[in-house]
MIKETOR-706155 format. One record per residue (C-alpha): x, y, z; residue number from 1; residue in one letter. Coordinates in nm, 2 decimals. Example, Ala and Ser with C-alpha at 12.3 -4.5 7.8 and 13.67 -1.06 7.14 Angstrom:
residues 2
@x = 1.23, y = -0.45, z = 0.78, gukol = 1, rofi = A
@x = 1.37, y = -0.11, z = 0.71, gukol = 2, rofi = S
END
This chain:
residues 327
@x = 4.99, y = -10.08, z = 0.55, gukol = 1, rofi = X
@x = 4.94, y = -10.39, z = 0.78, gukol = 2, rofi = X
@x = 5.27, y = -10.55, z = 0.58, gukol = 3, rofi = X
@x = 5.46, y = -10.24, z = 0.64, gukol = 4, rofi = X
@x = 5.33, y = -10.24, z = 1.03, gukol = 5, rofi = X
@x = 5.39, y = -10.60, z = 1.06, gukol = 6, rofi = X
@x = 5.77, y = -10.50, z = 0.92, gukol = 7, rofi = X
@x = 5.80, y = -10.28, z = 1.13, gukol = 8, rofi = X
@x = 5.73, y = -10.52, z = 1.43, gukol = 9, rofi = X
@x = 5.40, y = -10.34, z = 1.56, gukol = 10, rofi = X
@x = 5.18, y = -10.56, z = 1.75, gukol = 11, rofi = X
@x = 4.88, y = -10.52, z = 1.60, gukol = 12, rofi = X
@x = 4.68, y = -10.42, z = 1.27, gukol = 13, rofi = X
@x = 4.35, y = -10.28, z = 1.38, gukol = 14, rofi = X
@x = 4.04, y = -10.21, z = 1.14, gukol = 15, rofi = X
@x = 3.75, y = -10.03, z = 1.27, gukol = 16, rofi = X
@x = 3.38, y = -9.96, z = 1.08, gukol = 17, rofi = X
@x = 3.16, y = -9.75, z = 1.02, gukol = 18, rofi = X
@x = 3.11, y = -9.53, z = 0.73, gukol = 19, rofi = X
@x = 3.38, y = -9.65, z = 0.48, gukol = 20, rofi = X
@x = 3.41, y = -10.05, z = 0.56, gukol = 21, rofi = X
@x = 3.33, y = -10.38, z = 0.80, gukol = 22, rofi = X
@x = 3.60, y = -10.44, z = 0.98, gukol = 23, rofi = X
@x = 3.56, y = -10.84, z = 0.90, gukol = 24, rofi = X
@x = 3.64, y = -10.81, z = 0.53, gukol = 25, rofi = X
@x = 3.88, y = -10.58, z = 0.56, gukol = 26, rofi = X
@x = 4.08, y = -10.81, z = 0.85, gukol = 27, rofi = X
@x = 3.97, y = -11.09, z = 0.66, gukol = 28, rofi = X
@x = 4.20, y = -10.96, z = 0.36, gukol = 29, rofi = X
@x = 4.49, y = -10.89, z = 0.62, gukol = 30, rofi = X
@x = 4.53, y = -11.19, z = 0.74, gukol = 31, rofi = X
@x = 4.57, y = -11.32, z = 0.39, gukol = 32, rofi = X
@x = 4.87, y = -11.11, z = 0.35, gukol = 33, rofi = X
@x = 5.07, y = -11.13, z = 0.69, gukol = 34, rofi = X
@x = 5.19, y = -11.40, z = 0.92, gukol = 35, rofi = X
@x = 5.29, y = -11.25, z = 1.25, gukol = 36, rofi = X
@x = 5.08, y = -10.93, z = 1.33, gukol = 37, rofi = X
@x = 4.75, y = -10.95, z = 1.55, gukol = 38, rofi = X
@x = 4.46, y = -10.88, z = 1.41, gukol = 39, rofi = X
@x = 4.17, y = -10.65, z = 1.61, gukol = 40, rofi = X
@x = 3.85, y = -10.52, z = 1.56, gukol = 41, rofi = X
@x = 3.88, y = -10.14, z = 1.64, gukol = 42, rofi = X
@x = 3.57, y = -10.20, z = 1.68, gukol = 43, rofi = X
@x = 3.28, y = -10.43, z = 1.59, gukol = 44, rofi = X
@x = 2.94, y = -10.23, z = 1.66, gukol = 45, rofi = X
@x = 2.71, y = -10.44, z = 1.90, gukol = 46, rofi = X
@x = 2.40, y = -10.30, z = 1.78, gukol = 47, rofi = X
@x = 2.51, y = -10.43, z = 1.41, gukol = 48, rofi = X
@x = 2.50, y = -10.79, z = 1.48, gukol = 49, rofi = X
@x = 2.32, y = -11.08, z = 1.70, gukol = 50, rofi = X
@x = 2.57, y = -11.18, z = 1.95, gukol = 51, rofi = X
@x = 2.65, y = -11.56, z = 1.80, gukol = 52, rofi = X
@x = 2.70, y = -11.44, z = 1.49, gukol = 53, rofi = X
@x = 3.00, y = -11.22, z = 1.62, gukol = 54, rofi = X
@x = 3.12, y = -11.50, z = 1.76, gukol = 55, rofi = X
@x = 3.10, y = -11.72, z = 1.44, gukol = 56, rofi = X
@x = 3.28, y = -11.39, z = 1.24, gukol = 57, rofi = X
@x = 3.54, y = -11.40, z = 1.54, gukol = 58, rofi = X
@x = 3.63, y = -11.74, z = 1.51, gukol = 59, rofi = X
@x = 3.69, y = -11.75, z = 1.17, gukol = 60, rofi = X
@x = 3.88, y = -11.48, z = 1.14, gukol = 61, rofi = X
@x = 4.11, y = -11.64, z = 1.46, gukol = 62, rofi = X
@x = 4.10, y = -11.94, z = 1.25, gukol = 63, rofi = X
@x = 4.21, y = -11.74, z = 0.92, gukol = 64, rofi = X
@x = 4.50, y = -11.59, z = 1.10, gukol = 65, rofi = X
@x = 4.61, y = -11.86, z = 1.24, gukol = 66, rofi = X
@x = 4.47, y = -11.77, z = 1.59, gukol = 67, rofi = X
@x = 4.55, y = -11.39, z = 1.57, gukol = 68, rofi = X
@x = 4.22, y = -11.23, z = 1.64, gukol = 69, rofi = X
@x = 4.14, y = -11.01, z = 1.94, gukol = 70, rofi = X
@x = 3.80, y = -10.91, z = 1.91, gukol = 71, rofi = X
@x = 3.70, y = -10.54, z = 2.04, gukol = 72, rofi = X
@x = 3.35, y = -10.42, z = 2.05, gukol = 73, rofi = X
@x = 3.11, y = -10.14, z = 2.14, gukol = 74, rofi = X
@x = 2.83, y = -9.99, z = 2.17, gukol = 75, rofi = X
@x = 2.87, y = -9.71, z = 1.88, gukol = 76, rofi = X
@x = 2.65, y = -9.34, z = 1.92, gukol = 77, rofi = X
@x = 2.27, y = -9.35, z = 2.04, gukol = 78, rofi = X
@x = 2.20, y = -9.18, z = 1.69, gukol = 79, rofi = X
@x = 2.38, y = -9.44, z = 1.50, gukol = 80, rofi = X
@x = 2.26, y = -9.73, z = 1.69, gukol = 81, rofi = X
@x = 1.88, y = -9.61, z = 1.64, gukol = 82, rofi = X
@x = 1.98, y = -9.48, z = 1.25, gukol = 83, rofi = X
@x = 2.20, y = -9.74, z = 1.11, gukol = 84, rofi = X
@x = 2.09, y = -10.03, z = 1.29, gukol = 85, rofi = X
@x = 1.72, y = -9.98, z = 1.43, gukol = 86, rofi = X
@x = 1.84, y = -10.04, z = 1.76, gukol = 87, rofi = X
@x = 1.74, y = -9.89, z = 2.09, gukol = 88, rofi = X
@x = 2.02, y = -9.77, z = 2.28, gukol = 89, rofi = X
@x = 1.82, y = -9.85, z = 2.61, gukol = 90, rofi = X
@x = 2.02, y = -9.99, z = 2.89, gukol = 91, rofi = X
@x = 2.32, y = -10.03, z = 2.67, gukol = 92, rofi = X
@x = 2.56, y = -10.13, z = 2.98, gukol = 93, rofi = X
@x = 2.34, y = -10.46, z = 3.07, gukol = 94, rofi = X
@x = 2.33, y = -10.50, z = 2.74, gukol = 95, rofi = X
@x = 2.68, y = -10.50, z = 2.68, gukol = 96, rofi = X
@x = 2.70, y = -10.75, z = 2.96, gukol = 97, rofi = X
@x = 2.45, y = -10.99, z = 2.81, gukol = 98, rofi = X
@x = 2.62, y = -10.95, z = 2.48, gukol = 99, rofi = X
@x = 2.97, y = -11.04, z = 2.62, gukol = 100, rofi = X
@x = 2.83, y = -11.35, z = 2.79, gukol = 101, rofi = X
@x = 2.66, y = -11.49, z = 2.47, gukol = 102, rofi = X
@x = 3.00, y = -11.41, z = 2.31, gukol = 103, rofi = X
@x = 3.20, y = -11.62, z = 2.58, gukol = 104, rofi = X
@x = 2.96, y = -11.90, z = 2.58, gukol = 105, rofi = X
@x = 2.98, y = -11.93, z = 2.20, gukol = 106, rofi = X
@x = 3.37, y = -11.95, z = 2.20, gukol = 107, rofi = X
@x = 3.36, y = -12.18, z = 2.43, gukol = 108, rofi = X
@x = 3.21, y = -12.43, z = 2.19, gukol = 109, rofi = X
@x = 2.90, y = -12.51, z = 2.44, gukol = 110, rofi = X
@x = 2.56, y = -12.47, z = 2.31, gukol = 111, rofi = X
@x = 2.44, y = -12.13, z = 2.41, gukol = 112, rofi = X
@x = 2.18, y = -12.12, z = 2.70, gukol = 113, rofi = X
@x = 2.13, y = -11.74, z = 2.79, gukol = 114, rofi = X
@x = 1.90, y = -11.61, z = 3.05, gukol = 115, rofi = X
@x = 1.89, y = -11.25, z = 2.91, gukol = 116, rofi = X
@x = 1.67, y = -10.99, z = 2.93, gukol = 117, rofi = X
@x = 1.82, y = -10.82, z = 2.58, gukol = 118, rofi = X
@x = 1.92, y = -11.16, z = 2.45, gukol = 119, rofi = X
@x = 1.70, y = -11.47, z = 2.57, gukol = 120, rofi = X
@x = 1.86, y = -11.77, z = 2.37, gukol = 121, rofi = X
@x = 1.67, y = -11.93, z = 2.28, gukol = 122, rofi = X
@x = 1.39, y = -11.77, z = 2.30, gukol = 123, rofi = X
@x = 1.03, y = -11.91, z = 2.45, gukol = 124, rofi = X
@x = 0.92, y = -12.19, z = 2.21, gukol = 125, rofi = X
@x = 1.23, y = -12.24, z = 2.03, gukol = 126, rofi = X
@x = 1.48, y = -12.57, z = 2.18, gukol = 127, rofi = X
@x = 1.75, y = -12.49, z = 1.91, gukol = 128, rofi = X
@x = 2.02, y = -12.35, z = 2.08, gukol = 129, rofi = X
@x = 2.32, y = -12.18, z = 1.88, gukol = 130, rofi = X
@x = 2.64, y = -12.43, z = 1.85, gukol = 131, rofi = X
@x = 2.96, y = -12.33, z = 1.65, gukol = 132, rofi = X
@x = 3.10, y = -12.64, z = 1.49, gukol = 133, rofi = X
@x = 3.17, y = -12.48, z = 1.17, gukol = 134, rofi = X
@x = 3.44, y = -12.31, z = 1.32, gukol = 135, rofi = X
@x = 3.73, y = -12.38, z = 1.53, gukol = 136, rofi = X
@x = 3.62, y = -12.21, z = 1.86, gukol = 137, rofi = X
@x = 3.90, y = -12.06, z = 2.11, gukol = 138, rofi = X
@x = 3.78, y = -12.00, z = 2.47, gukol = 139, rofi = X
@x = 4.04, y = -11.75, z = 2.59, gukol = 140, rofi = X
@x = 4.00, y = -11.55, z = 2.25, gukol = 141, rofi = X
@x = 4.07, y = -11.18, z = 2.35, gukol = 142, rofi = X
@x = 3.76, y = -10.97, z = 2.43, gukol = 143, rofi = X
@x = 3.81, y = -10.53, z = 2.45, gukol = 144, rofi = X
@x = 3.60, y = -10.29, z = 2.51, gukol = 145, rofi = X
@x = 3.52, y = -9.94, z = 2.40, gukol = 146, rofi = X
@x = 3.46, y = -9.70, z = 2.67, gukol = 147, rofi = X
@x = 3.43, y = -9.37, z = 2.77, gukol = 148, rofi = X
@x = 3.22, y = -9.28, z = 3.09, gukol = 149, rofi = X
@x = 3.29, y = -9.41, z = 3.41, gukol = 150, rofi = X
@x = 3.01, y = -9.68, z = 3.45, gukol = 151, rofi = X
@x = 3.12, y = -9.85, z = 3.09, gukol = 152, rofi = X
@x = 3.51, y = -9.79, z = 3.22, gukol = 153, rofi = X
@x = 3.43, y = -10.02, z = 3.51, gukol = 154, rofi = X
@x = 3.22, y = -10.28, z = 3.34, gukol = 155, rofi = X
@x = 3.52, y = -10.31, z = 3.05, gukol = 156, rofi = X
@x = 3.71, y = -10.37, z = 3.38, gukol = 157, rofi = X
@x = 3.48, y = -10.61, z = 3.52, gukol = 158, rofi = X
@x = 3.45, y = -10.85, z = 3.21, gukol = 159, rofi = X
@x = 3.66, y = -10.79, z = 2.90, gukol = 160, rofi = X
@x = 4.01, y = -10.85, z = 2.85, gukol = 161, rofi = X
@x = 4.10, y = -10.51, z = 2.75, gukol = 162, rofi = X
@x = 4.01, y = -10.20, z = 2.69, gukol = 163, rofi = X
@x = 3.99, y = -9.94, z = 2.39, gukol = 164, rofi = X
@x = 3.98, y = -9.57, z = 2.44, gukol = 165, rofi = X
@x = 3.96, y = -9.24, z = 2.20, gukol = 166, rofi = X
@x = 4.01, y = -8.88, z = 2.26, gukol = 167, rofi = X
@x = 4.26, y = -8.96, z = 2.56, gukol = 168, rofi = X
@x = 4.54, y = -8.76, z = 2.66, gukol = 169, rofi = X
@x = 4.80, y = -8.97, z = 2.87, gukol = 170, rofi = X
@x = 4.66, y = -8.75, z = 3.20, gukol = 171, rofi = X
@x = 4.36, y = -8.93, z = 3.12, gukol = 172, rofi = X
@x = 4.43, y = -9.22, z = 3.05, gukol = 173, rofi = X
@x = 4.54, y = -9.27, z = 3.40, gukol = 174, rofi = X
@x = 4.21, y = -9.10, z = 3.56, gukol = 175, rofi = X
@x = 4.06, y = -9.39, z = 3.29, gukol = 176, rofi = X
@x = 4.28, y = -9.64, z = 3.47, gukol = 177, rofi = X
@x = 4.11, y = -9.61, z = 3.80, gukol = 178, rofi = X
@x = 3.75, y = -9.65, z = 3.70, gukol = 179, rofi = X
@x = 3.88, y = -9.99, z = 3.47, gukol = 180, rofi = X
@x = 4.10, y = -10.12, z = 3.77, gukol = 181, rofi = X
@x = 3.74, y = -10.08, z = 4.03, gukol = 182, rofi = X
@x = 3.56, y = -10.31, z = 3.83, gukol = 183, rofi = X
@x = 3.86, y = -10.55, z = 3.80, gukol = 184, rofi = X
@x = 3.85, y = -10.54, z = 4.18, gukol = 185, rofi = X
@x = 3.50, y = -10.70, z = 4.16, gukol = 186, rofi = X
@x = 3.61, y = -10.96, z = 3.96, gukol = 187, rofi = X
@x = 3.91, y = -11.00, z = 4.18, gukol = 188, rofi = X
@x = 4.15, y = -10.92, z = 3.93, gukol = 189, rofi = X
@x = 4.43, y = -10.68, z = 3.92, gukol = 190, rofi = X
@x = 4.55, y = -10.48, z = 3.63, gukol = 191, rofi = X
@x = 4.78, y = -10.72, z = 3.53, gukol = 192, rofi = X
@x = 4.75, y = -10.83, z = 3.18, gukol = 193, rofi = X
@x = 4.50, y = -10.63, z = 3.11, gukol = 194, rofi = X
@x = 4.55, y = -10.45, z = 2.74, gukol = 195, rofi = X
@x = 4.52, y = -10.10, z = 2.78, gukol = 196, rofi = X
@x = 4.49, y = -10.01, z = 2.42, gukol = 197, rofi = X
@x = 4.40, y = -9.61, z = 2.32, gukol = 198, rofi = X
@x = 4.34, y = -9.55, z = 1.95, gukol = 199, rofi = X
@x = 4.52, y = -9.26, z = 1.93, gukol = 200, rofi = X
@x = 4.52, y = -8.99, z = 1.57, gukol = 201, rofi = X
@x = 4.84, y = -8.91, z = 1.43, gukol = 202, rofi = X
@x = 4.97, y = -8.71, z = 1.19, gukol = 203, rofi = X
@x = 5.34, y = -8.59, z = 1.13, gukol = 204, rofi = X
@x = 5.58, y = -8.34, z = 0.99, gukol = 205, rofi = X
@x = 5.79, y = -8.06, z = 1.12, gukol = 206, rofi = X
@x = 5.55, y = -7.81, z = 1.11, gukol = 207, rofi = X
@x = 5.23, y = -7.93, z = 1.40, gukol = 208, rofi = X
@x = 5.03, y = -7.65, z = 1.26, gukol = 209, rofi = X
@x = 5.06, y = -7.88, z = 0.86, gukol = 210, rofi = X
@x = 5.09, y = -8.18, z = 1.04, gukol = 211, rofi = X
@x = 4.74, y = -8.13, z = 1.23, gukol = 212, rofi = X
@x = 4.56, y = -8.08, z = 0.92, gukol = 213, rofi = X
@x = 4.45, y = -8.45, z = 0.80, gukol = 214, rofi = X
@x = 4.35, y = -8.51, z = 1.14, gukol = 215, rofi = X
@x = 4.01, y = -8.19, z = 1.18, gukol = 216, rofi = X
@x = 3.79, y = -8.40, z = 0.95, gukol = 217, rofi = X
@x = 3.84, y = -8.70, z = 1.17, gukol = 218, rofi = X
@x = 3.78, y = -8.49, z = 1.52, gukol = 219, rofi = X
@x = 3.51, y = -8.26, z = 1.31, gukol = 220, rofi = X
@x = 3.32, y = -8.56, z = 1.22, gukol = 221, rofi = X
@x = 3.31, y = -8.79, z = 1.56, gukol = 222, rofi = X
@x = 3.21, y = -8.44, z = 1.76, gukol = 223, rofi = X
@x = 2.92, y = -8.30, z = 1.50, gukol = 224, rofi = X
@x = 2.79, y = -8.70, z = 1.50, gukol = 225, rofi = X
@x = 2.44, y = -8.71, z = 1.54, gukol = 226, rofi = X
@x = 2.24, y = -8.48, z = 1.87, gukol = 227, rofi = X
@x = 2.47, y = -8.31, z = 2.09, gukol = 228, rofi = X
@x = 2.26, y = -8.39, z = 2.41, gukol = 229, rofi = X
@x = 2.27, y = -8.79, z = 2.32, gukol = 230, rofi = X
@x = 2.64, y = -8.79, z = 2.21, gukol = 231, rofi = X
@x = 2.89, y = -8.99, z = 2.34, gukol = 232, rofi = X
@x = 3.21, y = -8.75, z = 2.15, gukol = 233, rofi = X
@x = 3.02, y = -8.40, z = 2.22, gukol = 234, rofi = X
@x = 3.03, y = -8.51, z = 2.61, gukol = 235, rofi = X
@x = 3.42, y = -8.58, z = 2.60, gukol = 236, rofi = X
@x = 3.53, y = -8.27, z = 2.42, gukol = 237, rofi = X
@x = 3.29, y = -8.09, z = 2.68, gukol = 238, rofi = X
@x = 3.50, y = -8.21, z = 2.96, gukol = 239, rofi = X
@x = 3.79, y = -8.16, z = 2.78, gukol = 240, rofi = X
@x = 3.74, y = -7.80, z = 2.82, gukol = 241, rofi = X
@x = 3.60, y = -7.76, z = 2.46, gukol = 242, rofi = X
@x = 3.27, y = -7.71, z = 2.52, gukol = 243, rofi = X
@x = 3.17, y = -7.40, z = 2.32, gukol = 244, rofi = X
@x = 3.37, y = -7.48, z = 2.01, gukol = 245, rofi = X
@x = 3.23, y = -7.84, z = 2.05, gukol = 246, rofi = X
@x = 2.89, y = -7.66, z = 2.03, gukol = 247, rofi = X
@x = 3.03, y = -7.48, z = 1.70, gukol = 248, rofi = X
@x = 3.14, y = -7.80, z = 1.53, gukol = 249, rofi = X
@x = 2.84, y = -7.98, z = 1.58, gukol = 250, rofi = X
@x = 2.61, y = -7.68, z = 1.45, gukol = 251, rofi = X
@x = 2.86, y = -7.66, z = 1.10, gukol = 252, rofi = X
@x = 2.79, y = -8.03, z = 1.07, gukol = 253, rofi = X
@x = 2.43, y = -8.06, z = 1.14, gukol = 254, rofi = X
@x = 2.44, y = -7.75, z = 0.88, gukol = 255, rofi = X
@x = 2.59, y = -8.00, z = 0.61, gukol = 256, rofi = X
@x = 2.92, y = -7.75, z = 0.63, gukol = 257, rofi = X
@x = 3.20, y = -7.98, z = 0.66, gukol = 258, rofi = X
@x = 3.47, y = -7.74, z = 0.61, gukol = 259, rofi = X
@x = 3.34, y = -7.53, z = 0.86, gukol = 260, rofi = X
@x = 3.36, y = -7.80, z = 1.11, gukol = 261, rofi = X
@x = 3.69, y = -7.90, z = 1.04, gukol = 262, rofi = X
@x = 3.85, y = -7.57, z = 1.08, gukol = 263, rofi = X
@x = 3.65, y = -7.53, z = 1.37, gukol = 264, rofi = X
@x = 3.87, y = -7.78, z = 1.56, gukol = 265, rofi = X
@x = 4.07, y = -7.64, z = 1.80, gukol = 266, rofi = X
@x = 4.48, y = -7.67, z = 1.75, gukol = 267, rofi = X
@x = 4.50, y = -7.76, z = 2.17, gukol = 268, rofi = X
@x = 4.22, y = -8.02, z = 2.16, gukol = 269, rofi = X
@x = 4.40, y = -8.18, z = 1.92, gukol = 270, rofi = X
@x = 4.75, y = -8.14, z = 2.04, gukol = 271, rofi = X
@x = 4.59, y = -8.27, z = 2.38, gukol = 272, rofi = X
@x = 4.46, y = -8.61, z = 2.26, gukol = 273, rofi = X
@x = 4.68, y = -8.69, z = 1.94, gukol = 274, rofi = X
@x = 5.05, y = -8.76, z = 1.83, gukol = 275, rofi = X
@x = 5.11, y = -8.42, z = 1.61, gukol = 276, rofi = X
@x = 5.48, y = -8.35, z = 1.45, gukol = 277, rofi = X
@x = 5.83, y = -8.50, z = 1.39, gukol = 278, rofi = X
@x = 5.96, y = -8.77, z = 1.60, gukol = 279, rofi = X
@x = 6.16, y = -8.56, z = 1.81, gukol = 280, rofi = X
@x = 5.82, y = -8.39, z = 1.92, gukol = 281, rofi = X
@x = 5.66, y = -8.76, z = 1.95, gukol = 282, rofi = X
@x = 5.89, y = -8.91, z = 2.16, gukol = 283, rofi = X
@x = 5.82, y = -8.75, z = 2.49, gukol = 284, rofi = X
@x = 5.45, y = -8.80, z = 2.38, gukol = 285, rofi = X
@x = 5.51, y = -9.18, z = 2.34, gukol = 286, rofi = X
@x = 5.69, y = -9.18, z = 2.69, gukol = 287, rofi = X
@x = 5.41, y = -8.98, z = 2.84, gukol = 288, rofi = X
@x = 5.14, y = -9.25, z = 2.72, gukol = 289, rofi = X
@x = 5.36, y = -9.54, z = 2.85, gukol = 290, rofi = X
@x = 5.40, y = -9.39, z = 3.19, gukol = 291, rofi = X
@x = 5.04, y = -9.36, z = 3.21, gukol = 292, rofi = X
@x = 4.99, y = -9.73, z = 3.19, gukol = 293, rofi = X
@x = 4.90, y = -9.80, z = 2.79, gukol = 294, rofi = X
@x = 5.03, y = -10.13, z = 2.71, gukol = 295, rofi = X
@x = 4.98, y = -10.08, z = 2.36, gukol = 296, rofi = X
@x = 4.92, y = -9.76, z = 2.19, gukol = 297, rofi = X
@x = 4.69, y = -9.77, z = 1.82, gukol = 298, rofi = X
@x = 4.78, y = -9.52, z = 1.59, gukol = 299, rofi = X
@x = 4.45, y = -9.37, z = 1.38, gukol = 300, rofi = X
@x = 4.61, y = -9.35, z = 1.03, gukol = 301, rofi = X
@x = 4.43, y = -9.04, z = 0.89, gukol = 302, rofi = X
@x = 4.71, y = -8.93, z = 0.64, gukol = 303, rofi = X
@x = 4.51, y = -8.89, z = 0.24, gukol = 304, rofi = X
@x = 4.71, y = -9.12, z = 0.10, gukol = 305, rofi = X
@x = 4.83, y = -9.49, z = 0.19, gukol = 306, rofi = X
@x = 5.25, y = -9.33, z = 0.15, gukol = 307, rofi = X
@x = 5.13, y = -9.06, z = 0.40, gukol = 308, rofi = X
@x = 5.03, y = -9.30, z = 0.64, gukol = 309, rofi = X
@x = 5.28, y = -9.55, z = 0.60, gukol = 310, rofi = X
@x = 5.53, y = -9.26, z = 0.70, gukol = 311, rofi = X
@x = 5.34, y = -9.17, z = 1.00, gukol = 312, rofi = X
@x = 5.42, y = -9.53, z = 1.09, gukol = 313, rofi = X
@x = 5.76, y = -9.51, z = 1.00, gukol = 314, rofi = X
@x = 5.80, y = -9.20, z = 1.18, gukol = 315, rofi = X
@x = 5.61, y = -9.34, z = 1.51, gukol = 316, rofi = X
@x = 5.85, y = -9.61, z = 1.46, gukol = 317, rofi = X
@x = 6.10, y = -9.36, z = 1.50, gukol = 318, rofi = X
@x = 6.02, y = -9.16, z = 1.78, gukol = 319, rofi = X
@x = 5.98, y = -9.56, z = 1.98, gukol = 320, rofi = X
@x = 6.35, y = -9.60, z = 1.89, gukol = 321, rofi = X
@x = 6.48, y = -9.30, z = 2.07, gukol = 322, rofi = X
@x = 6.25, y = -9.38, z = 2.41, gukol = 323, rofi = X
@x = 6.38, y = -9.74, z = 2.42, gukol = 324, rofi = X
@x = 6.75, y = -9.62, z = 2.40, gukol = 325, rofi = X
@x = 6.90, y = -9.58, z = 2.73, gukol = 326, rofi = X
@x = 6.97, y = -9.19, z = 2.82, gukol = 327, rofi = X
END
């Protein structure tokens, strides 16, 4: 797929993680097998790794690829913080913080000297600081930022380079927009250059109702994730209007019905906050997203096979074509 994307001329091959893979490995094998396409983490859990050593994993995958890397993090679910990982999710903003600074500092190529209330390095008793000489370190690597509510929209602002979204529709990506521009205004920044970067689902074909299908596991399983009243998902199909059949979905999961859940996804939810259909019905959606200030759009691949979703790419690919051709 990341050949056939990189053939294509997309800008970007992003893995994320979670249940099936690390995104490391898998990037680590991608940059084996391309020369030109970023690479991005979409995303690194923080609560999965100490701070340094996502720097260390970040530098040698920039040094792999030949400087390539951007590196996107976040905080993951409160349930699968605490399950996976056996990691509070207390104060996860200052945390975030903390976690970006150790990040920075260890690019840099300085020993790392952190003040932190989450992340004292090094700790009381210890004069060892963290220094990456192993690898070769870049400064200015790109940092992004998963975010949903308007706190975390403002700190990815504040002190990444970018930011990652999911479940957006291009109305909000712009209401998204604001939040991320107020905490650039506190670090007396503007917009500018700033990668707006929404991981948006796709799936194609002439018929929406067909071309929908592939993509109810992937909405079935990020809404019925873990307790309704602690999850991150549940909250944004709630103010997407989807409240009750939210509450439906995440009742068939915690059931262990599956199935149920997926055909429990609404049709408009997902019509709302994916690219579903041919290219002709893409376009306009395309258009729509770049209006609303994405500078780079990610397309989640959910197709069964690896030919079904290399011809969702082939058709985004497409639908791009006929917005860039003058009217």
């Amino acid at each position: 797929m990341a050949r056939e994307a990189e053939r294509l001329g997309c800008a970007m091959a992003l893995a994320p993680e979670g249940f099936r893979a690390d995104a490391p490995s898998v990037l680590g094998a991608v940059a084996a097998v391309t020369s030109t396409i970023g690479l991005g983490s979409g995303v690194m859990q923080i609560p999965g790794r100490a701070p340094v050593m996502t720097a260390l994993t970040a530098a040698t995958l920039d040094g792999l690829s030949g400087g390539r890397f951007h590196l996107g993090l976040g905080v993951s679910n409160p349930d699968v913080s605490r399950g996976w990982y056996g990691v509070t999710f207390d104060h996860p903003l200052q945390r975030t913080r903390e976690y970006v600074e150790v990040v920075r500092t260890a690019l840099s190529g300085a020993p790392v000297r952190h003040a932190g209330r989450h992340y004292p390095l090094p700790p009381p008793g210890c004069d060892e600081p963290a220094h990456l000489r192993a690898a070769a370190t870049r400064a200015d690597l790109p940092i992004y930022l998963a975010g949903v509510g308007p706190r975390s929209l403002r700190l990815t602002g504040e002190i990444a380079d970018g930011w990652i979204g999911v479940f957006l529709s291009p109305e909000r990506v712009r209401e998204s927009l604001e939040q991320v521009a107020e905490g650039r205004a506190v670090a007396g920044k503007t917009l500018d250059g700033f990668e707006v970067l929404p991981s948006i689902a796709i799936g194609v074909g002439d018929d929406p109702q067909v071309a929908a299908r592939p993509l109810r596991d992937y909405f079935a399983n990020f809404i019925g994730m873990g307790d309704p009243a602690r999850s991150i998902y549940f909250r944004l199909a709630e103010r997407l209007g989807f409240g009750e059949a939210a509450a439906q979905i995440n009742a068939h999961c915690r059931a262990g019905n599956r199935p149920a859940a997926a055909r429990a996804v609404p049709m408009e939810l997902m019509d709302q906050v994916a690219l579903i259909g041919n290219e002709h019905r893409l376009a306009p959606r395309l258009a729509a997203y770049a209006r609303a200030g994405v500078t780079t759009l990610g397309l989640t691949l959910l197709a069964p096979t690896v030919e079904g979703q290399i011809e969702a790419l082939r058709v985004a690919a497409r639908a791009l074509e006929q917005i860039k051709q003058p009217a």
